[in-house]
N, C-alpha and C positions, 0 to 999 in steps of 0.2 A: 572272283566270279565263280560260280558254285553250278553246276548243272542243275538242271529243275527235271527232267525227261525220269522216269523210271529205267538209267540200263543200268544191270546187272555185269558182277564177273568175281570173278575168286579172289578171296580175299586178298593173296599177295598183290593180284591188279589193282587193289582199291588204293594201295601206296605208291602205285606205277603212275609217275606223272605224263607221262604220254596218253594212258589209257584215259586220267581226268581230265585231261585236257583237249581230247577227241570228245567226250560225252558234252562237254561243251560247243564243241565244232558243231553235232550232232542235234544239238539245241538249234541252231539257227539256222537250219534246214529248210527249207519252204516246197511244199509242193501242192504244184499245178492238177488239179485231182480228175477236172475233167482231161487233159491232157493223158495224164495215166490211163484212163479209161481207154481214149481210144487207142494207145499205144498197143492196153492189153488187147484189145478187137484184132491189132491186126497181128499180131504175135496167136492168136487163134486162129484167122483166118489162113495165115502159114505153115500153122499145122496141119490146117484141114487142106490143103494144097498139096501136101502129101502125100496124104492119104489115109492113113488112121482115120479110122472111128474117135471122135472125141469123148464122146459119153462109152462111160465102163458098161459091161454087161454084168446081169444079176450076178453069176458067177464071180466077177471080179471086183467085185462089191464087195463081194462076202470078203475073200480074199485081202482087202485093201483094212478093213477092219478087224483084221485076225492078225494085222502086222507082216502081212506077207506079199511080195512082190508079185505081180503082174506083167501080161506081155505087153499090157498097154500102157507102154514107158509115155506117149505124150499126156495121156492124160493123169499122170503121175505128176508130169513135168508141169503142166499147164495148174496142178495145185500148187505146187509148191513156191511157184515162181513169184508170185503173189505175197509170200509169208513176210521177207523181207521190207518190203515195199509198205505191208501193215505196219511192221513194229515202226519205222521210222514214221509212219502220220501217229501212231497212238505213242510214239516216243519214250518206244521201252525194247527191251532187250538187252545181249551179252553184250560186253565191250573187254575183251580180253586178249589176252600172249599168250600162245602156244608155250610149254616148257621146253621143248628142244629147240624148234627152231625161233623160236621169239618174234613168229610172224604177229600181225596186229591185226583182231578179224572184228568185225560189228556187223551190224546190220547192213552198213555202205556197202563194206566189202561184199557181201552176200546178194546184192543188189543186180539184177538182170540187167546190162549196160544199158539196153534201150530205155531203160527208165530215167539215166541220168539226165537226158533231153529234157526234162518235168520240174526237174528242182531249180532250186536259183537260192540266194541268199542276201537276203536286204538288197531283193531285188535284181540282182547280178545273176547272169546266169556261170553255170561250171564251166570250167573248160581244163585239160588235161595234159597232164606231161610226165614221157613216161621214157625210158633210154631203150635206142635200137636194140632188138637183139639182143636182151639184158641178160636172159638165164646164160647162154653160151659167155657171153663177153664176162660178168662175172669169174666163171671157171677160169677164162683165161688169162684173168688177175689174179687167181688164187693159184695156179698152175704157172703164173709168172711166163705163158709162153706169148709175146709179142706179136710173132707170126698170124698165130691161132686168133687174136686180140684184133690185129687189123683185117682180116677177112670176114668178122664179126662185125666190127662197126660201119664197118665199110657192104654188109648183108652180101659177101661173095661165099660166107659159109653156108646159110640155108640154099643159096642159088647151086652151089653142088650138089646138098640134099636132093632139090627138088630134079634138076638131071639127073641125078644115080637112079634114083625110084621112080621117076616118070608120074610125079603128082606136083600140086601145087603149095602155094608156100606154108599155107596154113598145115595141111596136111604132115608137109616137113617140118614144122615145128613140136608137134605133136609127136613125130617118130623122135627127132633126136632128144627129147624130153624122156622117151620111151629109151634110150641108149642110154642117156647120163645118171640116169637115177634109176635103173634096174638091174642086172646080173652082170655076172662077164656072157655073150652066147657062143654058140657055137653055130656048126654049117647046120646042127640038127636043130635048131631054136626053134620055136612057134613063130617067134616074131622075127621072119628073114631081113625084116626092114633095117629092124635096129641090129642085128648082123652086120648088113650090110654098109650101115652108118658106124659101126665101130670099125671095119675095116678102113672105109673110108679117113675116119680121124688117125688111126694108128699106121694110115700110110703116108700123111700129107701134116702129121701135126704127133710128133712121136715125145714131145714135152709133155701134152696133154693128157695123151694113152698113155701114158704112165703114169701121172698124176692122178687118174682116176683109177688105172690098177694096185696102184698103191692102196687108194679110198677104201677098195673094196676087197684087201688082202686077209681078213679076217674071216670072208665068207660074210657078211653082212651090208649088203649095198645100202641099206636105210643112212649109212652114217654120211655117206656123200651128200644125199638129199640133204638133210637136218644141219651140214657144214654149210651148205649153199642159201638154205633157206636165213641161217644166221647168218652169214654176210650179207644178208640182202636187208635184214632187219635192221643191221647194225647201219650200213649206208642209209635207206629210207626213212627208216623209223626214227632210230636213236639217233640219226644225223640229222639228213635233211630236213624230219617234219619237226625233232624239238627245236631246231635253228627257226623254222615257220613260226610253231605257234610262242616261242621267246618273244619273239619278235611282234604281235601281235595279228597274223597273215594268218587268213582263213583258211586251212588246207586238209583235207581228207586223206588217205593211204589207201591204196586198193596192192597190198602186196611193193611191186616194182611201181608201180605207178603213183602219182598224186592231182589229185583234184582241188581244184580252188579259183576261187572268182575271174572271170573275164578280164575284168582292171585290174586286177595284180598277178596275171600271168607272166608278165615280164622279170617283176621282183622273184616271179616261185621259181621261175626258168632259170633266173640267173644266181641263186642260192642254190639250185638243185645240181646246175652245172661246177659250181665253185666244190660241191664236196664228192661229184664224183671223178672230177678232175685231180683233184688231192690224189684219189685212193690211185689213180692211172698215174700218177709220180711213184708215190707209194712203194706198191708191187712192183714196176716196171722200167722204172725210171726213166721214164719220155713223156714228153708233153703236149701227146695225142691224145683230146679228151672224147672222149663217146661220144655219138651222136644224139639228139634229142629229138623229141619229137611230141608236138605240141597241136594240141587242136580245140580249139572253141565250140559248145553245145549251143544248141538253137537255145534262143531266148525264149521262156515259158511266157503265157500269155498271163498278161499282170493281172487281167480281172479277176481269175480264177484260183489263185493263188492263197492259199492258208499258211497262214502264221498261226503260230501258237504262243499261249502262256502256261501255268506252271498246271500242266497236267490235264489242260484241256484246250480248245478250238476257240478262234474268234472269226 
């Protein structure tokens, strides 16, 4: 079976069986169009709850056509948010692997979550599964520290984050992402946070702080990033989702996560679980497997729902 959709990607993707065999996942997409619509209404109406101005002013008009950024980031946001969500109804676009870290992006990936509510596939709707805590817990497979590994799965690592800085979890995900894949700091950094989160790990997790001062003993912290992004590709991508689609199980890659039909969440859950539990022997050698974490999207309304054929609408 052959994709029909117009997507695109560089030539060495065109021989990547992953990448042909997502353009197919991609094919049997469905979406709910009214559903989108009102999704987009209130993803505006959220904005404008803000407070921005939604409409640009002449000025930043001009500006926006000149290729040059503006301070009216929502309604920047509010175009673009949109592009994604087109390619997949006009069923074209990139389907491609980064070269370093071998992540896996399309149109899905790029796709504003609230929208995944709208789609469904021969009818089923998505639903998703994705590992606790997976950037940290990674590292701590690849840094072999167990400690580090169960405080991770176990979310006692962000819950330090979030008491050291006095924010909330999201927030602290977002700093320690800003720790692991940025400089070594100092007391004089811009970012005290992630300061403060490398003290943190290199008092309470000293396998780790080294493992990542090692990473970045060159002077080049990008290579930690592009280590971690490749482990994550080689687990989801080149693992779990070719064992999916082998198999013939509907499933998408959003990065650490994957997406696939309601009625076989069980089967994704449980292939998903079998190869990150491997890699937790693996690196580690215990037979503590990560945790999972699994959720079901509203079912899209059937009436409204388009299917396609080969390159256009029925």
């Amino acid at each position: 079976m052959s994709a029909n959709g117009i997507w695109l990607g560089r030539e060495d993707d065109g021989r990547d069986a992953i990448c042909q065999s997502t353009r197919q996942m991609l094919d049997c997409l469905q979406l709910d169009i009214p559903l989108c619509r009102k999704i987009y209404s209130q993803i505006v109406s959220d904005y404008k709850n803000l407070g921005p101005e939604i409409k640009p002013t002449k000025n930043e008009k001009k500006r926006l056509y000149k290729g040059e950024k503006t301070g009216n980031r929502s309604f920047q946001q509010l175009r673009s948010i949109l592009f994604p969500l087109e390619q997949l109804d006009c069923r074209s676009g990139r389907v491609s692997r980064s070269k370093k870290g071998r992540r896996l992006f399309s149109p899905f990936t790029q796709l504003k979550s609230d929208f995944r509510a709208a789609i469904s596939v021969e009818g089923d709707a998505l639903a998703s599964v994705d590992m606790r805590a997976c950037q940290p817990t990674l590292l701590a497979l690849l840094a072999k520290d167990e400690a580090f590994y169960r405080d991770c799965i176990h979310d006692r690592l962000y819950e330090a984050i979030r008491e050291e800085l006095g924010v909330d979890r999201d927030t602290a995900k977002m700093a320690y992402c800003e720790y692991a894949y940025g400089g070594i700091r100092s007391k004089n950094s811009k970012s005290q946070a992630a300061f403060a989160i490398q003290e943190l790990i290199a008092d309470r997790y000293p396998t780790t702080a080294k493992f990542v001062n090692e990473a970045r003993k060159d002077g080049d912290y990008r290579r930690l990033s592009h280590r971690m992004m490749k482990f994550e590709s080689e687990l989801f991508v080149d693992g779990v989702l070719s064992e999916l689609h082998g198999r013939n199980i509907f499933a998408l890659s959003v990065h650490d996560g994957l997406y696939c039909k309601s009625s076989q969440l069980l089967a994704v859950r449980e292939i998903t679980q079998s190869h990150l539990t491997a890699a937790v022997q693996k690196h580690l050698q215990i037979d503590t497997p990560p945790i999972l974490c699994v959720e079901p999207h509203s079912n899209p309304s059937q009436q409204n729902i388009h299917t396609y054929k080969t390159h256009g609408h029925t």
